[in-house]
mmCIF file of the N, C-alpha and C atoms, coordinates in Angstrom:
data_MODEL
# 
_entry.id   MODEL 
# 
loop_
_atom_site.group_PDB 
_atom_site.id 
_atom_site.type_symbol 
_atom_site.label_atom_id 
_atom_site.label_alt_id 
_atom_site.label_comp_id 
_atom_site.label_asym_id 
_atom_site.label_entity_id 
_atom_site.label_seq_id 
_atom_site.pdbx_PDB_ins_code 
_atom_site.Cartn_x 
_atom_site.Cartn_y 
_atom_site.Cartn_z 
_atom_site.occupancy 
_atom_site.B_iso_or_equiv 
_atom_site.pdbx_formal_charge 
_atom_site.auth_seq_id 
_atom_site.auth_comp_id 
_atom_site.auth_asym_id 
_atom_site.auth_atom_id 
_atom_site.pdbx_PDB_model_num 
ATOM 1   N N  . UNK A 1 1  ? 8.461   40.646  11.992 1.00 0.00 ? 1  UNK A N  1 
ATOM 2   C CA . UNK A 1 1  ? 8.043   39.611  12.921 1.00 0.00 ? 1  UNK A CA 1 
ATOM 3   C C  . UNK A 1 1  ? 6.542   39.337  12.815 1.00 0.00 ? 1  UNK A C  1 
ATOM 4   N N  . UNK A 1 2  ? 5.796   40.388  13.083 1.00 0.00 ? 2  UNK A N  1 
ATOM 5   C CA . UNK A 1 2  ? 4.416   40.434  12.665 1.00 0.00 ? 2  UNK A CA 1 
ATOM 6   C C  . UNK A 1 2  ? 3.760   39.096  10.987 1.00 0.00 ? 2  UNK A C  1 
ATOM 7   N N  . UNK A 1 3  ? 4.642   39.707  10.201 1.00 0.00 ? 3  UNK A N  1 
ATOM 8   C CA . UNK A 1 3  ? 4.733   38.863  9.060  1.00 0.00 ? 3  UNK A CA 1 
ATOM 9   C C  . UNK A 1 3  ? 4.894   37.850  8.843  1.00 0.00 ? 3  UNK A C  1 
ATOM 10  N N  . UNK A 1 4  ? 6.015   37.186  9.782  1.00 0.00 ? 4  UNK A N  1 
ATOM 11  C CA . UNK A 1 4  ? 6.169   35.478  9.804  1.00 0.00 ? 4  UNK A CA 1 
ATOM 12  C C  . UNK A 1 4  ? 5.256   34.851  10.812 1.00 0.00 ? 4  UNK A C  1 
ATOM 13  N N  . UNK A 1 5  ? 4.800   35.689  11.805 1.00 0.00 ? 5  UNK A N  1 
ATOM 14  C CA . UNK A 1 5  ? 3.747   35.276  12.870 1.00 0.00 ? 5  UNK A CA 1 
ATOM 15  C C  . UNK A 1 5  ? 2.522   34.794  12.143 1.00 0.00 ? 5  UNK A C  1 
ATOM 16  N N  . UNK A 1 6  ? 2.151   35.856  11.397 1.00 0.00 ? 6  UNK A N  1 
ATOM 17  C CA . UNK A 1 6  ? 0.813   35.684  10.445 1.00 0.00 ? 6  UNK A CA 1 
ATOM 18  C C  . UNK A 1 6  ? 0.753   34.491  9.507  1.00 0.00 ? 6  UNK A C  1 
ATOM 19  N N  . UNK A 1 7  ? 2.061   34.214  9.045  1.00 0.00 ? 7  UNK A N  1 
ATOM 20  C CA . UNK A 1 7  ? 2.403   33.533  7.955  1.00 0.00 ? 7  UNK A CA 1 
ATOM 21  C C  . UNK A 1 7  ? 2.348   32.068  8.661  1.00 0.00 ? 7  UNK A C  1 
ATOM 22  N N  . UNK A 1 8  ? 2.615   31.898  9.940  1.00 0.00 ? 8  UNK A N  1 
ATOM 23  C CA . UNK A 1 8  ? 2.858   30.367  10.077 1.00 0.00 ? 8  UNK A CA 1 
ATOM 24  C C  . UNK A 1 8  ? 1.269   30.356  11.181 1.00 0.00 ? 8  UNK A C  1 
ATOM 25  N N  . UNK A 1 9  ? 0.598   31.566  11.916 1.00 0.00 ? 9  UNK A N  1 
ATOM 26  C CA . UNK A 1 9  ? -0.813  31.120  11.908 1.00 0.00 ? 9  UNK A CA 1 
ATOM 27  C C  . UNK A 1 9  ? -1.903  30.407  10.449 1.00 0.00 ? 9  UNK A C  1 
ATOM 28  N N  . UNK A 1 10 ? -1.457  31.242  9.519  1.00 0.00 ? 10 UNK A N  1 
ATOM 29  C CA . UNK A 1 10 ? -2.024  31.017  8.245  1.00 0.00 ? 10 UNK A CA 1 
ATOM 30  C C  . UNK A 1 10 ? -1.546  29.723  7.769  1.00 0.00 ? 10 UNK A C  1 
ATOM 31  N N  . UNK A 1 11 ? -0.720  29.355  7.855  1.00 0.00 ? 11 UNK A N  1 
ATOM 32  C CA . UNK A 1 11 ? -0.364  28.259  7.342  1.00 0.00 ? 11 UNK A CA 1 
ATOM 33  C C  . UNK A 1 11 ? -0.510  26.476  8.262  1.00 0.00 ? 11 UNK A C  1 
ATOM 34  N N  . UNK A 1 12 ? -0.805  27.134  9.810  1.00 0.00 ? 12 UNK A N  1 
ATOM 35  C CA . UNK A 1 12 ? -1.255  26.219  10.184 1.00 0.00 ? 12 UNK A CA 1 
ATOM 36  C C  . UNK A 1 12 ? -2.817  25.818  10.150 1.00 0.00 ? 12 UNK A C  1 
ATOM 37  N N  . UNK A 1 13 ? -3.664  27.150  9.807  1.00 0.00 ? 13 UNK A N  1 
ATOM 38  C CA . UNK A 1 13 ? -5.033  26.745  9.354  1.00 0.00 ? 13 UNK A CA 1 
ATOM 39  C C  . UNK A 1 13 ? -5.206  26.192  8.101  1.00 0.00 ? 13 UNK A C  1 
ATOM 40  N N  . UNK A 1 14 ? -4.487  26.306  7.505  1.00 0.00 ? 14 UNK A N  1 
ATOM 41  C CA . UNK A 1 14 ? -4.311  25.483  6.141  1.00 0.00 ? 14 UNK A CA 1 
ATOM 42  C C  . UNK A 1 14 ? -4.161  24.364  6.109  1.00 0.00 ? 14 UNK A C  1 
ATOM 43  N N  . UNK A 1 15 ? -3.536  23.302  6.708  1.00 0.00 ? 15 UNK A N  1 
ATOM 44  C CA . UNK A 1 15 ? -2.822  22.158  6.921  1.00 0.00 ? 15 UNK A CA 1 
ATOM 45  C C  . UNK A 1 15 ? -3.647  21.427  7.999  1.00 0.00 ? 15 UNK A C  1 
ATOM 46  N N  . UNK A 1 16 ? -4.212  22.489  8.994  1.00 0.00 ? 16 UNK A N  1 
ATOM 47  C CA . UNK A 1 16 ? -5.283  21.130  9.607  1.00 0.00 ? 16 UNK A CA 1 
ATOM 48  C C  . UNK A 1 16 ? -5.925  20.119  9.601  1.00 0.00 ? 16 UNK A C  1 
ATOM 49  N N  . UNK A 1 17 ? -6.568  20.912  8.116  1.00 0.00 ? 17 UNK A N  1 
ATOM 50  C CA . UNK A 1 17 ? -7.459  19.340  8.037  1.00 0.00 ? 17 UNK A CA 1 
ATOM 51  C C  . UNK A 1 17 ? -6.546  18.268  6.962  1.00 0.00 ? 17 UNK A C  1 
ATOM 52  N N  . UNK A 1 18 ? -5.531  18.931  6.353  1.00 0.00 ? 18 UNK A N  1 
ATOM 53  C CA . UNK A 1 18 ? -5.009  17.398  5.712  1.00 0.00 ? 18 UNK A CA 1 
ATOM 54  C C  . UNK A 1 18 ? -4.356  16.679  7.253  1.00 0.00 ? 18 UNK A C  1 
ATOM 55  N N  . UNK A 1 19 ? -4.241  17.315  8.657  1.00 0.00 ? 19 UNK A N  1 
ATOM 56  C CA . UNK A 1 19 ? -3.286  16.542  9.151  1.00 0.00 ? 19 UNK A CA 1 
ATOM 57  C C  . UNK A 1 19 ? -4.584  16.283  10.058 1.00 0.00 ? 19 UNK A C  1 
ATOM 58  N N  . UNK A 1 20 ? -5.594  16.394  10.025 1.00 0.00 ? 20 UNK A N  1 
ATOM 59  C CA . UNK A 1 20 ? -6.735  15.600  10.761 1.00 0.00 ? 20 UNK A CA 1 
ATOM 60  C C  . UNK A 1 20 ? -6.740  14.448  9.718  1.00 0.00 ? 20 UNK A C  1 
ATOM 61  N N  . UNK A 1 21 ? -7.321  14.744  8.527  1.00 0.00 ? 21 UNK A N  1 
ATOM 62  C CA . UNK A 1 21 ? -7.462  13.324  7.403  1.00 0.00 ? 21 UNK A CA 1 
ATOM 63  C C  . UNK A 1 21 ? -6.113  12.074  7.500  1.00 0.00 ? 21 UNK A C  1 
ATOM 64  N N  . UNK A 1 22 ? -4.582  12.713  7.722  1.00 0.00 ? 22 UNK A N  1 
ATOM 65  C CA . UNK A 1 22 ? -4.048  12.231  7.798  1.00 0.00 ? 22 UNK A CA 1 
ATOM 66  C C  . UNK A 1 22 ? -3.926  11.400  9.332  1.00 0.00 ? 22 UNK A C  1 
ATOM 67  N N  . UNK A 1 23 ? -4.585  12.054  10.170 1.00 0.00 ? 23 UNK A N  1 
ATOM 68  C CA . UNK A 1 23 ? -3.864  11.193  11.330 1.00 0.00 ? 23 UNK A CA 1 
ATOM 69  C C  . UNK A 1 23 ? -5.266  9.980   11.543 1.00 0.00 ? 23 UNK A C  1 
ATOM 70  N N  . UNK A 1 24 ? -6.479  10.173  11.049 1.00 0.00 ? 24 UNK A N  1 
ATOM 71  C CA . UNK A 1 24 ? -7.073  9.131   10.655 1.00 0.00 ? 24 UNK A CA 1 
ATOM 72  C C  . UNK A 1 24 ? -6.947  8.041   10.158 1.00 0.00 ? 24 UNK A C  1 
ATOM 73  N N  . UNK A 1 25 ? -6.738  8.363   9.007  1.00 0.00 ? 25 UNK A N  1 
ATOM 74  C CA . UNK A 1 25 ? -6.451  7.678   7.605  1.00 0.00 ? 25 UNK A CA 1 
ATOM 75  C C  . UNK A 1 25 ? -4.994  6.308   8.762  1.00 0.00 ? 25 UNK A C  1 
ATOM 76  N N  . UNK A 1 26 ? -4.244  6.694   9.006  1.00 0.00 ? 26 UNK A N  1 
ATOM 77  C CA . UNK A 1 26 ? -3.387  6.126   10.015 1.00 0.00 ? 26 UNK A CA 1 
ATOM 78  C C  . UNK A 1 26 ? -3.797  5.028   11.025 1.00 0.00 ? 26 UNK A C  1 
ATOM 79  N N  . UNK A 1 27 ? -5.279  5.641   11.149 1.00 0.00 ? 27 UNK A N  1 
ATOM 80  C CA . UNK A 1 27 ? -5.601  4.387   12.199 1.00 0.00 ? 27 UNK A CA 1 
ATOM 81  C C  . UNK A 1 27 ? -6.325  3.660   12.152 1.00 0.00 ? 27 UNK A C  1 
ATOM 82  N N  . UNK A 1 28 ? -6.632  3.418   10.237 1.00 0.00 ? 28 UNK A N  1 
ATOM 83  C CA . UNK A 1 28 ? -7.963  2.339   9.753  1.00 0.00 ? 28 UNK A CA 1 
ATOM 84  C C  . UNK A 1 28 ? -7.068  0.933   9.395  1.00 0.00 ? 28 UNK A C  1 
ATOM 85  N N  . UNK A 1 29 ? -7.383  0.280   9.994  1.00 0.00 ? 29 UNK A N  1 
ATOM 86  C CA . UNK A 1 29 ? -7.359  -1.333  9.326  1.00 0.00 ? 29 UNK A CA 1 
ATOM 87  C C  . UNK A 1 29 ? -8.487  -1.933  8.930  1.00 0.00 ? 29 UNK A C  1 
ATOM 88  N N  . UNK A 1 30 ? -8.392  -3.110  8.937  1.00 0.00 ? 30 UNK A N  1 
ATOM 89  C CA . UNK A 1 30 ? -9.355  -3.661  7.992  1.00 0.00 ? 30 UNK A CA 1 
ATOM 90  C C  . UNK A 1 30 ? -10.591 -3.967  9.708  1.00 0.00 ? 30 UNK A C  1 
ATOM 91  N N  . UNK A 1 31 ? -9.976  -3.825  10.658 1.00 0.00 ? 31 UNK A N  1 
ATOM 92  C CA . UNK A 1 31 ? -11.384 -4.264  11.595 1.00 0.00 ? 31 UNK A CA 1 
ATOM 93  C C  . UNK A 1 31 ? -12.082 -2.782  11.748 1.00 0.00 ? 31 UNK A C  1 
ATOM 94  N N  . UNK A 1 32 ? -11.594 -1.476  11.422 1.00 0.00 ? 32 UNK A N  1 
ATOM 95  C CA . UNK A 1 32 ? -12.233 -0.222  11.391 1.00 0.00 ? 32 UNK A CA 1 
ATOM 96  C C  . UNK A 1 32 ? -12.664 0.324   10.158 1.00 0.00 ? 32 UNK A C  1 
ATOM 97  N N  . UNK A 1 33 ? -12.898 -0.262  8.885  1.00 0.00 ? 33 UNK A N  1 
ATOM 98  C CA . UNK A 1 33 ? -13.013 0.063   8.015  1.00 0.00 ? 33 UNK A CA 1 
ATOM 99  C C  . UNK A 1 33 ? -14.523 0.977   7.621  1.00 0.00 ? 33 UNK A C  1 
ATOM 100 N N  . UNK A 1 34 ? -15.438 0.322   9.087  1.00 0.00 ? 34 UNK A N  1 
ATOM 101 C CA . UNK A 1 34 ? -16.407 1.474   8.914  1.00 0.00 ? 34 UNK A CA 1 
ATOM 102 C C  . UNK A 1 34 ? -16.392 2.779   8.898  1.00 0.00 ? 34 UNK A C  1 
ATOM 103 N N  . UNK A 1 35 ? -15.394 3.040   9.772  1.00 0.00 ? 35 UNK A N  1 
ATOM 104 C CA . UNK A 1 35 ? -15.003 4.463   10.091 1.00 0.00 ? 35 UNK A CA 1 
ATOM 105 C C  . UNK A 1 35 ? -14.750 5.739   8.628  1.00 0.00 ? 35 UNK A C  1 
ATOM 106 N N  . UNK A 1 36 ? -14.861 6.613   8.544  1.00 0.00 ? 36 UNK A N  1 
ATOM 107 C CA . UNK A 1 36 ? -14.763 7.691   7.594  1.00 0.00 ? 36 UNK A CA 1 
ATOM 108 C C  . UNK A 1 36 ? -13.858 8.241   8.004  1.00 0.00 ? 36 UNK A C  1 
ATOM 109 N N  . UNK A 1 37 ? -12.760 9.381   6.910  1.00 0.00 ? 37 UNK A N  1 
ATOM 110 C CA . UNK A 1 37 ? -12.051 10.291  7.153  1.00 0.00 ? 37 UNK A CA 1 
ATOM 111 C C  . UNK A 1 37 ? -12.907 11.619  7.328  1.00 0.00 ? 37 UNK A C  1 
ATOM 112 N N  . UNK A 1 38 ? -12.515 12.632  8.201  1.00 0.00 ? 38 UNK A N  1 
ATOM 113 C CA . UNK A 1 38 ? -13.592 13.566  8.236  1.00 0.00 ? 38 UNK A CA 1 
ATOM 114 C C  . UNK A 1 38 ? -13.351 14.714  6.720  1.00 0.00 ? 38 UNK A C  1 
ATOM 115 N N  . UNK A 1 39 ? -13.873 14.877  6.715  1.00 0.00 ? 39 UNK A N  1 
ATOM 116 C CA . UNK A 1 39 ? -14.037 15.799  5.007  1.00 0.00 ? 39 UNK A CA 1 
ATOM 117 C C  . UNK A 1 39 ? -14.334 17.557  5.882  1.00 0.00 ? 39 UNK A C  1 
ATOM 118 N N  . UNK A 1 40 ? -13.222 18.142  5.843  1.00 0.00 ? 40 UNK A N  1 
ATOM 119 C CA . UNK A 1 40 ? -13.550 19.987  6.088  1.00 0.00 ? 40 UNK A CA 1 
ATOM 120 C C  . UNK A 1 40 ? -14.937 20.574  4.966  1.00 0.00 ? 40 UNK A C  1 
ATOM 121 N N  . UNK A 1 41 ? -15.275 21.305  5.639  1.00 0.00 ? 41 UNK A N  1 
ATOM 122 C CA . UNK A 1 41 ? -16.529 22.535  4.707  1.00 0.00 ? 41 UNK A CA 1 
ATOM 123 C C  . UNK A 1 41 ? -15.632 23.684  4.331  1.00 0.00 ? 41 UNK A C  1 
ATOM 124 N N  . UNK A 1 42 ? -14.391 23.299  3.271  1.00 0.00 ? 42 UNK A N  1 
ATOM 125 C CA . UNK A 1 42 ? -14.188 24.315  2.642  1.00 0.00 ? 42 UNK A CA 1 
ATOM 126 C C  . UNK A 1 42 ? -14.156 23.843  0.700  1.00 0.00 ? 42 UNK A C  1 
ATOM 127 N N  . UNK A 1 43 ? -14.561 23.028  0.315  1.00 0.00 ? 43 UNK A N  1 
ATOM 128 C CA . UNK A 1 43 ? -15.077 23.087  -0.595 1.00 0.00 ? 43 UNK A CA 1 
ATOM 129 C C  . UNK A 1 43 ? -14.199 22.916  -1.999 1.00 0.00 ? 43 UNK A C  1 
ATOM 130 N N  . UNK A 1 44 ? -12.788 22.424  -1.425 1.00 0.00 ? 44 UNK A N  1 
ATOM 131 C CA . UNK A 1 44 ? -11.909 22.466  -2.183 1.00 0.00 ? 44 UNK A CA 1 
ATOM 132 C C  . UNK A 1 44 ? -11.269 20.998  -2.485 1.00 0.00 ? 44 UNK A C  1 
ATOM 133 N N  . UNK A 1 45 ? -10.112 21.087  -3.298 1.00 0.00 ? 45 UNK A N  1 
ATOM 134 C CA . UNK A 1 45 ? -8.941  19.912  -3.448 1.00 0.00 ? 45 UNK A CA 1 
ATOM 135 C C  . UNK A 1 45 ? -9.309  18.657  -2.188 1.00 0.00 ? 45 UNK A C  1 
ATOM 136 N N  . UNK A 1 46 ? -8.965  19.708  -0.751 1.00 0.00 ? 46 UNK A N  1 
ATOM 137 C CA . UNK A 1 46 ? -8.437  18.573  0.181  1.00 0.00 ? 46 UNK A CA 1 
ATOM 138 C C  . UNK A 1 46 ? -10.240 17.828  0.724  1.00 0.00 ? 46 UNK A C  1 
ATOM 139 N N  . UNK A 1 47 ? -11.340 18.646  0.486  1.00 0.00 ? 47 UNK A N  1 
ATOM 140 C CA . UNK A 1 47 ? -12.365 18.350  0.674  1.00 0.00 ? 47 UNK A CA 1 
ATOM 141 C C  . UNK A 1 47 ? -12.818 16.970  -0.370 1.00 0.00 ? 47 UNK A C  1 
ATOM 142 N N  . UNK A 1 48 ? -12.577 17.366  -1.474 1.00 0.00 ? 48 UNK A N  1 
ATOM 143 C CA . UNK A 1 48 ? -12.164 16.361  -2.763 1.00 0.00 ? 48 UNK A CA 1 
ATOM 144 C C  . UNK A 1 48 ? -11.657 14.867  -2.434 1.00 0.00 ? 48 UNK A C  1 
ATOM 145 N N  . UNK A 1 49 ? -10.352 15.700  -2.045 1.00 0.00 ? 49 UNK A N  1 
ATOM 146 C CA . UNK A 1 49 ? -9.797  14.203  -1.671 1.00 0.00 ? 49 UNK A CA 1 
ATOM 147 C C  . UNK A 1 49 ? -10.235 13.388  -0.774 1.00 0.00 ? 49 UNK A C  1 
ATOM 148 N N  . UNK A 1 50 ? -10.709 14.003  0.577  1.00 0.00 ? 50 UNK A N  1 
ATOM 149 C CA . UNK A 1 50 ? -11.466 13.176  1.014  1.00 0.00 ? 50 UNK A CA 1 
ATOM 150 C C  . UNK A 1 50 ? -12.361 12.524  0.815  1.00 0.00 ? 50 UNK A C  1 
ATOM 151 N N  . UNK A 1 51 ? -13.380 13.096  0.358  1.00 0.00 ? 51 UNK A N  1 
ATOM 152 C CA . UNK A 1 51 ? -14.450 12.279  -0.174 1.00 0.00 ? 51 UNK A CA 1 
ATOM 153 C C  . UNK A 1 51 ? -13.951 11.014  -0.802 1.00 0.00 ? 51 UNK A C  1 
ATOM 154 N N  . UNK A 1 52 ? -13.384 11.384  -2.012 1.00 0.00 ? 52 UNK A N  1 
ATOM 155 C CA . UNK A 1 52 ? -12.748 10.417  -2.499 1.00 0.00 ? 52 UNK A CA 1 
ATOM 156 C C  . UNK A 1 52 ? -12.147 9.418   -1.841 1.00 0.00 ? 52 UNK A C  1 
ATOM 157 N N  . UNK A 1 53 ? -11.210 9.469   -0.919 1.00 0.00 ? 53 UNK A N  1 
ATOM 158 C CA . UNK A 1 53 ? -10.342 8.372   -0.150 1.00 0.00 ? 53 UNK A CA 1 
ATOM 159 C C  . UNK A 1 53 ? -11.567 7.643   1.005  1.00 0.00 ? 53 UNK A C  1 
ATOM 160 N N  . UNK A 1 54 ? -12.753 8.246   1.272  1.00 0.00 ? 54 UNK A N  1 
ATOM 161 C CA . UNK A 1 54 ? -14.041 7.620   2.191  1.00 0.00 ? 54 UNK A CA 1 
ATOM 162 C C  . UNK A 1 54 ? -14.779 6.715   0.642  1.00 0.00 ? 54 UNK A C  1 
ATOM 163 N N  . UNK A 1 55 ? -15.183 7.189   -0.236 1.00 0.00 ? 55 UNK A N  1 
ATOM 164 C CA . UNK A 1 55 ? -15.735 6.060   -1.574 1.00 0.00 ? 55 UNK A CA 1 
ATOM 165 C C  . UNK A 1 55 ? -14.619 5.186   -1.721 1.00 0.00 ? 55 UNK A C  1 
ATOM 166 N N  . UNK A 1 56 ? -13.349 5.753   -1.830 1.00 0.00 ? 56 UNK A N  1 
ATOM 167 C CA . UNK A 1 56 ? -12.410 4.098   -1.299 1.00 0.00 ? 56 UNK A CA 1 
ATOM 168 C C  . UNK A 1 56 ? -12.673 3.205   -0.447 1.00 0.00 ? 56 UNK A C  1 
ATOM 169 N N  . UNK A 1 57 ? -12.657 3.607   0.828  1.00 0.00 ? 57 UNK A N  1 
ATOM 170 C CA . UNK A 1 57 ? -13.039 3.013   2.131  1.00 0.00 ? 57 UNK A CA 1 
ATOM 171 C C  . UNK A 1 57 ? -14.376 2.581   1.789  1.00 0.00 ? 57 UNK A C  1 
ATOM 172 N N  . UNK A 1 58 ? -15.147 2.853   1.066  1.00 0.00 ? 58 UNK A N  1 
ATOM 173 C CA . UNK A 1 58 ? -16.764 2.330   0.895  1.00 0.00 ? 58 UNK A CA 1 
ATOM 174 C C  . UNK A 1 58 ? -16.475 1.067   0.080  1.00 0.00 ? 58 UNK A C  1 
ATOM 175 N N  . UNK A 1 59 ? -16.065 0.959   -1.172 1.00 0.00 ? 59 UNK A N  1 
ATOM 176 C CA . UNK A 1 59 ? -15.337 -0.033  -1.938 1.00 0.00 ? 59 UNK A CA 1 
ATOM 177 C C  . UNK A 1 59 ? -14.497 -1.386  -0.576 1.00 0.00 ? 59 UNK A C  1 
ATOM 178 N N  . UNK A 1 60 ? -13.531 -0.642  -0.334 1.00 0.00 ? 60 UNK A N  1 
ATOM 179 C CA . UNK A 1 60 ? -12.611 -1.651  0.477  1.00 0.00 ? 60 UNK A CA 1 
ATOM 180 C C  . UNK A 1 60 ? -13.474 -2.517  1.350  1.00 0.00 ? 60 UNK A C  1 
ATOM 181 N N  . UNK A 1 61 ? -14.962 -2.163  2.260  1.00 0.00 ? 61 UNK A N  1 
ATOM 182 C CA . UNK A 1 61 ? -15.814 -2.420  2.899  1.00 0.00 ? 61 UNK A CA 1 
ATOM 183 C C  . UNK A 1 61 ? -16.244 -3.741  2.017  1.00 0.00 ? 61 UNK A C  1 
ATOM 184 N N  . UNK A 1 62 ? -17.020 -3.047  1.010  1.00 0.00 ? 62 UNK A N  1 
ATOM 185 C CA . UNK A 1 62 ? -17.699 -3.932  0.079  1.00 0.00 ? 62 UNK A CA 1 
ATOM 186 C C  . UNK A 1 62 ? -17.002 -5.236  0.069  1.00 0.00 ? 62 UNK A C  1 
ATOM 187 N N  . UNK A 1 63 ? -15.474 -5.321  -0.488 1.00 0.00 ? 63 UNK A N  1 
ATOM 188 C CA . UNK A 1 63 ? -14.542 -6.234  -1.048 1.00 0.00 ? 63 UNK A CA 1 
ATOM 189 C C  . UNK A 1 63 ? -14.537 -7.084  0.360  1.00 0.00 ? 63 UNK A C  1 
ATOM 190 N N  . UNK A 1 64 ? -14.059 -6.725  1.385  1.00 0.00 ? 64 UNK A N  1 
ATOM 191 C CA . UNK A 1 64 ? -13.630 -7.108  2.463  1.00 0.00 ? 64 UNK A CA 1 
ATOM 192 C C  . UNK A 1 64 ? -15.073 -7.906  2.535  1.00 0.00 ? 64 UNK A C  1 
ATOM 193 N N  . UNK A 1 65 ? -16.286 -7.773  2.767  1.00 0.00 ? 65 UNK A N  1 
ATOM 194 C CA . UNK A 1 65 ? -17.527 -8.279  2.894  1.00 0.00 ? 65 UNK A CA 1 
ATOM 195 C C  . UNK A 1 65 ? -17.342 -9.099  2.201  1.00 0.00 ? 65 UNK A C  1 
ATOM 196 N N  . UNK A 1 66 ? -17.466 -9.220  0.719  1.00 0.00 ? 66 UNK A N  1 
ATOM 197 C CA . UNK A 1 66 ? -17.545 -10.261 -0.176 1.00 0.00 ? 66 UNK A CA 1 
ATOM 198 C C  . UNK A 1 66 ? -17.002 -11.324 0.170  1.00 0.00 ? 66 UNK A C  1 
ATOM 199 N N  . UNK A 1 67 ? -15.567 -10.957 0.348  1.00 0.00 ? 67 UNK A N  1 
ATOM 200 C CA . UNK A 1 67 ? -14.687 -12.280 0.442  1.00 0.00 ? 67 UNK A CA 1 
ATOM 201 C C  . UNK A 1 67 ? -15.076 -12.943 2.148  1.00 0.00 ? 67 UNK A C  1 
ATOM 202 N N  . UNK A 1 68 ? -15.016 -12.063 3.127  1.00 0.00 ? 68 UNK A N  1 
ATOM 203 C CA . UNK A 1 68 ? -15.662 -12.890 4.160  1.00 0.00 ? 68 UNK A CA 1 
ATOM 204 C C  . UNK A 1 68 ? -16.838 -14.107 3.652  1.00 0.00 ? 68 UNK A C  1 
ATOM 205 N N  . UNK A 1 69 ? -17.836 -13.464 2.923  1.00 0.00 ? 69 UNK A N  1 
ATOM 206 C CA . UNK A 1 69 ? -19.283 -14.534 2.545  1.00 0.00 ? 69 UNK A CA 1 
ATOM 207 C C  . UNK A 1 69 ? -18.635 -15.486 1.705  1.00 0.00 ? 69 UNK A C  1 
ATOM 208 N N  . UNK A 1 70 ? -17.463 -15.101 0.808  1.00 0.00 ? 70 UNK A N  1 
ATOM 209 C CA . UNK A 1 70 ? -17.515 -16.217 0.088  1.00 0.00 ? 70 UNK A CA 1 
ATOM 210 C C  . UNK A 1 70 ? -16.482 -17.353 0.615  1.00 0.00 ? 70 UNK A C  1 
ATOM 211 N N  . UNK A 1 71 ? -15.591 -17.054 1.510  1.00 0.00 ? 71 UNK A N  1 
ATOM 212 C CA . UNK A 1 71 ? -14.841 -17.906 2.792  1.00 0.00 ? 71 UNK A CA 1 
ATOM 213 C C  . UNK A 1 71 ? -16.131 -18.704 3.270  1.00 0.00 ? 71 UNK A C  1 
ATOM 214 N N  . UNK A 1 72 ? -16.372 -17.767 3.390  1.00 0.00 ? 72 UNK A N  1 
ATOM 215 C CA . UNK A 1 72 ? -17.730 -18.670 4.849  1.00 0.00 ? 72 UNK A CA 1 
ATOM 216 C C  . UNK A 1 72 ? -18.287 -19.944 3.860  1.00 0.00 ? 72 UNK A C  1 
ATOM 217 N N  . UNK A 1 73 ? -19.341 -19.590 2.614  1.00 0.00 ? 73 UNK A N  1 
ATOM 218 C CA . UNK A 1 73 ? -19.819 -20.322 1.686  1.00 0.00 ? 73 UNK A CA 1 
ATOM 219 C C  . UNK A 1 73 ? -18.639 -21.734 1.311  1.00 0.00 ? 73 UNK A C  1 
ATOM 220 N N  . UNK A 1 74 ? -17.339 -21.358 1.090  1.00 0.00 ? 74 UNK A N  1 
ATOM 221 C CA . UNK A 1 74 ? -16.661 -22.761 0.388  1.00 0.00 ? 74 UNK A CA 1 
ATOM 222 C C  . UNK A 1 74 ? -16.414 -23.185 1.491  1.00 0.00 ? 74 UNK A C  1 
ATOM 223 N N  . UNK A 1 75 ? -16.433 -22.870 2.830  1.00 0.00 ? 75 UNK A N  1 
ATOM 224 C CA . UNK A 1 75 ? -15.840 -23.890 3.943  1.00 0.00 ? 75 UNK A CA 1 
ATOM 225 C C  . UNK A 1 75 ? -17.088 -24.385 4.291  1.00 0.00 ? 75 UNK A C  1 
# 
């Protein structure tokens, strides 16, 4: 018992932060796009990925900008 106790504490510190990134990531549209996913200080994969999926969100910003100015400009 001890063993599966440990096993599913351990395994829920594991999974936190993809299910923080994930329950974010969930609530960006295009009018929150400033917003960031939060990135954990452990230095790994899921730290990785975040970053990565926020330089997305930096990109998507950009694009989304552009095309607003260039709407605005042909009308």
């Amino acid at each position: 018992m001890l063993g599966i106790g440990g096993s599913i504490f351990i395994a829920s510190k594991t999974l936190k932060p993809i299910q923080e990134i994930t329950d974010k990531a969930r609530l960006l549209n295009h009018h929150n796009l400033n917003e960031t996913l939060p990135v954990p200080n452990t230095k790994d994969e899921i730290a990785y990925l975040a970053i990565t999926m926020n330089e997305l969100l930096k990109r998507l910003r950009h694009n989304f900008h552009s095309i607003r100015q260039f709407t605005a400009h042909a009308s």
